[in-house]
C-alpha positions as CSV (number, residue, x, y, z in Angstrom):
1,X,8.6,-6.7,2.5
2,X,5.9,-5.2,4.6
3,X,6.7,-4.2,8.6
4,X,3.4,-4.4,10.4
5,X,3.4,-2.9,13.9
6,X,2.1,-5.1,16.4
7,X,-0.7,-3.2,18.1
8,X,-2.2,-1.4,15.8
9,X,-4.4,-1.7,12.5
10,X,-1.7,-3.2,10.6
11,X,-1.9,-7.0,11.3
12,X,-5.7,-6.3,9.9
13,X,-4.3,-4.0,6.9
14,X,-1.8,-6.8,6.2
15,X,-4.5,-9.4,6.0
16,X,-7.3,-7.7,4.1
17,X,-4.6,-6.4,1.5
18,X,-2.6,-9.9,0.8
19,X,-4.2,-12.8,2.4
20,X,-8.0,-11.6,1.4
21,X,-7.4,-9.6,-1.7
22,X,-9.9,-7.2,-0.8
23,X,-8.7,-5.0,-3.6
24,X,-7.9,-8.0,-6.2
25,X,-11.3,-6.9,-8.6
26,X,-11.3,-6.5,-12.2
27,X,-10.4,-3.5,-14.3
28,X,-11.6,-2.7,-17.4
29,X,-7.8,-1.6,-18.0
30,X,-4.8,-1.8,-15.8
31,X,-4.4,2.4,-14.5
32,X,-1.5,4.3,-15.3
33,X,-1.7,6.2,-11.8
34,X,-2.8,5.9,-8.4
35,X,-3.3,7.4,-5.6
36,X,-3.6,6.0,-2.0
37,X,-4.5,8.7,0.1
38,X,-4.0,8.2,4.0
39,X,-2.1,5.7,3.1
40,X,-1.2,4.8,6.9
41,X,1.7,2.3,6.4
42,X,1.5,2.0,3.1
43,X,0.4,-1.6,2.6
44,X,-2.5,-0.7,0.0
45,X,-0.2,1.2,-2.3
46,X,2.8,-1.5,-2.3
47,X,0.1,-3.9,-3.4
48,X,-0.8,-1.5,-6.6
49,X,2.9,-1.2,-6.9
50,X,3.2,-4.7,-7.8
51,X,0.0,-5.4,-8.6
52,X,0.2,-2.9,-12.1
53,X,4.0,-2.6,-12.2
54,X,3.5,0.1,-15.0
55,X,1.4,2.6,-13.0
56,X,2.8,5.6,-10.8
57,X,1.6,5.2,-7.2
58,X,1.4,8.0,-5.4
59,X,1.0,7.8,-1.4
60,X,0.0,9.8,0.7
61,X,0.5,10.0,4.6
62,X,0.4,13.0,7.2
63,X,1.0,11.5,10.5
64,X,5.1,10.8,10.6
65,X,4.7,7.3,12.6
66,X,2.7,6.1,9.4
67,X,5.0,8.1,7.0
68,X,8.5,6.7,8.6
69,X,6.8,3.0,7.8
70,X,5.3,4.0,4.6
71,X,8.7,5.2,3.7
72,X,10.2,1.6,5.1
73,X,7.9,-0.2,3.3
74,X,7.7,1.6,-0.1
75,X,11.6,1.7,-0.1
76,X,12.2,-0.7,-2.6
77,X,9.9,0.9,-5.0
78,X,10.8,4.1,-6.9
């Protein structure tokens, strides 16, 4: 489950991410880790999470507004 905030980039995260697939391109094998630097609210790397269930995802997020919903919204993944 994602938790966009209204006001802020997220809404537009939210739709380039799942409604778009901005990031749904081939591979020419699935990767066995990622990372999403300046991750903001961590939309991007709960995409990778599920889209290559086999991969570590590492995020990354500096600013603690971003980190407390990356944390929210990464929380069912390990």
């Amino acid at each position: 489950m994602s938790w966009p905030r209204n006001g802020t980039k997220d809404l537009s995260v939210l739709k380039q991410v799942f409604v778009e697939r901005q990031y749904d391109f081939p591979l020419p094998k699935a990767p066995i880790s990622i990372a999403d630097a300046g991750t903001n609210s961590g939309l991007l790397a709960v995409y990778f999470a599920n889209r290559y269930p086999g991969a570590s995802v590492i995020a990354i997020e500096p600013e603690d507004s971003n980190f407390k919903l990356l944390k929210r919204n990464a929380s069912p993944y390990p």
